[in-house]
C-alpha positions in Angstrom: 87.6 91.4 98.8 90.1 93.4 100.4 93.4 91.3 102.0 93.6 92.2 105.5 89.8 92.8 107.1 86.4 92.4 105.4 85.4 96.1 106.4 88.6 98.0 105.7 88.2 101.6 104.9 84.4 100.9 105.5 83.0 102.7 108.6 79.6 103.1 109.6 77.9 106.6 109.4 74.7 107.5 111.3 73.7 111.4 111.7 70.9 112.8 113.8 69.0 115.8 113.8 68.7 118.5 116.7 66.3 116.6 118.4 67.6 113.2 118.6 66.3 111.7 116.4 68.0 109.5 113.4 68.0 111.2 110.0 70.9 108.7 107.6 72.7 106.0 108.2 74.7 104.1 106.0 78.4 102.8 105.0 81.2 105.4 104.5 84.2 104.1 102.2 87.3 106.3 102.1 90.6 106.4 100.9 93.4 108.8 100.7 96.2 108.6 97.9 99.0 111.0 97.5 97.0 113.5 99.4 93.6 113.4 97.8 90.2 112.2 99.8 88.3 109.8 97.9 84.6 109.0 99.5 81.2 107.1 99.1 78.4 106.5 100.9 76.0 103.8 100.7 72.9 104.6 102.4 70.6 101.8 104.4 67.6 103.2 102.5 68.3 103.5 99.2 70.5 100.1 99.2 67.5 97.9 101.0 69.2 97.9 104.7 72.2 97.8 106.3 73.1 94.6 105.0 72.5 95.4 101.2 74.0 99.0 101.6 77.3 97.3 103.5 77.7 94.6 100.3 77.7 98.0 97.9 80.0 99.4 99.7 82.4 96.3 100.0 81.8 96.1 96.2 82.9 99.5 95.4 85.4 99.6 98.0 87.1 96.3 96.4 86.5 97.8 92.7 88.3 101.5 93.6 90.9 99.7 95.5 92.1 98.1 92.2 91.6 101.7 90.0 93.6 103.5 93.5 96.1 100.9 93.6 98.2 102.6 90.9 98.2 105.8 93.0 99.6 104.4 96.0 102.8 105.5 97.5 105.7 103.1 98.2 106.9 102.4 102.1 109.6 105.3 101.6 107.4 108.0 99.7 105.4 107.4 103.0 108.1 107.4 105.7 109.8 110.9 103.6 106.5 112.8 103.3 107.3 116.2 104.5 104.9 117.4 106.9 103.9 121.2 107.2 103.7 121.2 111.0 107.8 120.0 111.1 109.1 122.5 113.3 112.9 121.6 112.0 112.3 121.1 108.5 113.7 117.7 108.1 111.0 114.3 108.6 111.6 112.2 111.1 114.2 114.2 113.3 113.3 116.5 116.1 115.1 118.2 119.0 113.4 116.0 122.2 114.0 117.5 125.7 114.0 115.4 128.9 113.7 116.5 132.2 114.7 114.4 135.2 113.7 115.3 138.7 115.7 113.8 141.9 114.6 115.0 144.9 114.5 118.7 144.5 117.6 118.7 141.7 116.1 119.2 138.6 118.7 118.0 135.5 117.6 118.9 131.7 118.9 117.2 128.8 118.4 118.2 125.3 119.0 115.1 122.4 118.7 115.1 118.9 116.4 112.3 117.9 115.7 110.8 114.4 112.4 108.4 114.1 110.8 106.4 111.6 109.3 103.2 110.9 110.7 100.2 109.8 109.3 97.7 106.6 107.4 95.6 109.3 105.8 98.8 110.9 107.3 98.8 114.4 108.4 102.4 115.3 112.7 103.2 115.6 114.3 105.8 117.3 117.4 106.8 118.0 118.8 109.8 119.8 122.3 111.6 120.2 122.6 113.9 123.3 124.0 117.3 123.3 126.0 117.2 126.3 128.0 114.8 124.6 128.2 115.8 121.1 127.6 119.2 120.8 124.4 120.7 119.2 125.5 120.8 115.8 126.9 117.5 115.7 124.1 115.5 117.4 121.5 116.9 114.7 123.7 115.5 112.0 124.0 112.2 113.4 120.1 112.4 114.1 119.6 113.1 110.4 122.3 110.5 109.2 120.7 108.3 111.4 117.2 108.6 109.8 118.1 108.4 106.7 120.0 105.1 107.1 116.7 103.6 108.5 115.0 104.8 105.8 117.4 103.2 103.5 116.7 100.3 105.2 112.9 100.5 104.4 113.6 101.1 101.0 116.4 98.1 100.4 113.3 95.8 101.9 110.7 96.9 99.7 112.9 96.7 96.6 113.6 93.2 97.4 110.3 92.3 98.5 109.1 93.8 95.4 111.6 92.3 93.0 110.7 88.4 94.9 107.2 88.9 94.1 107.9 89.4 90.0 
């Protein structure tokens, strides 16, 4: 059975036709590994009901998880994917505006912000503003920045992985 909850990466799938009415329903179980879908469906018909069909599914789910598990990326293959929507070309770091009103003053702010997630999955950021260090400088510390926390990540999984041999 999988570690964390009895129905992880098991949803429930139920489809309708134009009129309403119930056509399939089943157990979905999905994974994703370096990019690639992986997917089954048990339906409630052919497995004997919803119960039957959701014990196939755990089943499978709990047999692909072990054949998957060799596929799976590390904490910091995760946290370094490069994304194609990255508007500055470097993961993690961004240029993050803020605009503060008072009264009818309006005051704008540009920072250089780096962001990523540390080993126990709680969200960092930090930011360097460009009034105070110039453009150029601000997105170097941002990028310095990230890539320290993601050394971080990395130092703690290596460890964590070398206490558990």
């Amino acid at each position: 059975m999988s570690k964390n909850k009895p129905n992880r990466n098991i949803t429930r799938a139920v489809t309708y036709d134009g009129a309403g009415n119930q056509t399939a329903a089943g157990w979905m179980v999905r994974f994703t590994r370096r990019g690639k879908n992986y997917q089954w469906f048990f339906g409630d018909h052919k497995h004997g009901g919803q119960r039957k069909s959701l014990a196939a599914a755990r089943l499978v789910r709990d047999e692909q998880q072990e054949k998957l598990a060799k596929f799976a990326e590390s904490p910091v293959e995760r946290r370094s994917r490069k994304y194609a929507g990255s508007a500055s070309g470097i993961t993690g770091v961004t240029w993050a505006p803020k605009v503060i009103m008072r009264g009818k003053k309006k005051y704008e702010y540009l920072f250089a912000r780096a962001a990523w997630t540390d080993f126990e999955g709680n969200r960092c950021t930090k930011s360097f503003s460009t009034g105070k260090y110039g453009k150029k400088k601000a997105w170097d510390m941002a990028v310095e920045a990230h890539a320290k926390g993601i050394a971080a990540v990395a130092r703690e999984w290596r460890a964590q992985k070398k206490s558990a041999a």
